[in-house]
C-alpha positions, 0 to 999 in steps of 0.5 A: 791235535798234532801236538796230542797225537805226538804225546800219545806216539812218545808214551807208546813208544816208552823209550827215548834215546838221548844222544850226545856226540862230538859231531853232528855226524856221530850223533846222526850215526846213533840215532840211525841205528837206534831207529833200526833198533827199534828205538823211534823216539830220538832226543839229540841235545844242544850239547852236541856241537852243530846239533841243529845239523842233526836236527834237521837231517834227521826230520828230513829223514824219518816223519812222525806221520809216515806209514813207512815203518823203515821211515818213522821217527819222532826227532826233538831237542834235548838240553834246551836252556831257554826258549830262544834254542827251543824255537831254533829247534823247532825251525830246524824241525824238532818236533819235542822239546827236553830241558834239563830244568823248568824255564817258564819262558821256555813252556811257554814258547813251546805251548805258543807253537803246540810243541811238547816240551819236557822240562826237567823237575827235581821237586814236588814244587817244580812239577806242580809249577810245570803241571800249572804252567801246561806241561803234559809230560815232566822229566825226572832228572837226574832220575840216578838221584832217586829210585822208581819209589820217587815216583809213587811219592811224587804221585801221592799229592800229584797224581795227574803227573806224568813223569818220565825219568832220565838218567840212570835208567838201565836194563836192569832197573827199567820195569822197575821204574815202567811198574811204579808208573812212569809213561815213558823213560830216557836212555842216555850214554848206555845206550852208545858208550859201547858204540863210541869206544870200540867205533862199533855203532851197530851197538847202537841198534843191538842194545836199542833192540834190548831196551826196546823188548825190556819195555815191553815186558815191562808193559805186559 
């Protein structure tokens, strides 16, 4: 139940913040202000160096299951190559798993535990691989590849897919891509290379604040 409960808060919340840094520290720093921001999906990506560091601070932090809205946060992995830094993630406290490819081994770690994994699809042959394997919710990725028609294309033959783009996803196109039906979408470094350049990190929160009221009156 757990694991249906967490797939229902990710598609209400809609936006995920994708974080990458040079430091466990850093990438803590954005996702603090992202959640301040509104933003209370948090992916932070193995690329990170230590990111299980960040992992585990911030699902000590912020609690899926909290009634404290200062408190909520749903914290998972990101750029997980195979399932061996899937199950670390999870140890660490992850509560979602995001890859950047479709890895068998991977969704099928991650269903052993009734864990949500988001693997990443480029074809019609991957997601029906992924909606095969158990796979509730593919990334679309790298989403800056295609336009949110991708989606309806993708819909004609699969209509029970679930897509969610990430990368290249932006204020400007995000309604576009919420109208063709995505459930949820991904925001990479838009949402923090402000942040990082000028050292800024409330930033963070001001634009996590943007995307936040984008997706809603892209809902409504």
């Amino acid at each position: 139940m757990k694991k249906i409960k967490l797939l229902q808060q990710i598609t209400e919340a809609g936006v995920v913040a994708v974080l990458r840094g040079d430091t466990p520290e850093e990438v803590v720093r954005m996702a603090e202000h992202a959640i301040a921001g509104g933003i209370k999906v948090i992916e932070v990506t193995m690329t990170v160096p230590f990111a299980l560091r960040a992992i585990e601070d911030l699902a000590k932090r912020y609690s899926s299951t909290t009634q404290d809205e200062n408190r909520y946060a749903i914290i998972g992995v990101g750029t997980a190559l195979d399932p061996e830094t899937a199950r670390a993630a999870i140890l660490s406290g992850a509560e979602f798993v995001v890859g950047p490819s479709l890895n068998p081994r991977t969704v099928e770690l991650c269903n052993r535990y009734r864990v949500p994994i988001m693997p990443g699809c480029m074809t019609i042959h991957d997601i029906q691989t992924a909606l095969e394997l158990g796979v509730d919710i593919v990334k679309l990725f790298p989403g800056n590849l295609y336009s949110p028609a991708m989606i309806k294309a993708i819909k004609g033959p699969l209509p029970q897919a679930n897509i969610m783009p990430t990368g290249g996803v932006s204020l400007s196109n995000l309604g576009e891509w919420i109208a063709a039906g995505a459930v949820a979408v991904g925001i990479g470094s838009d949402l923090t290379a402000d942040a990082v350049k000028t050292g800024n990190f409330e930033l963070v929160a001001q634009k996590a604040a943007s995307y936040i009221e984008a997706y809603r009156a892209a809902k409504q």
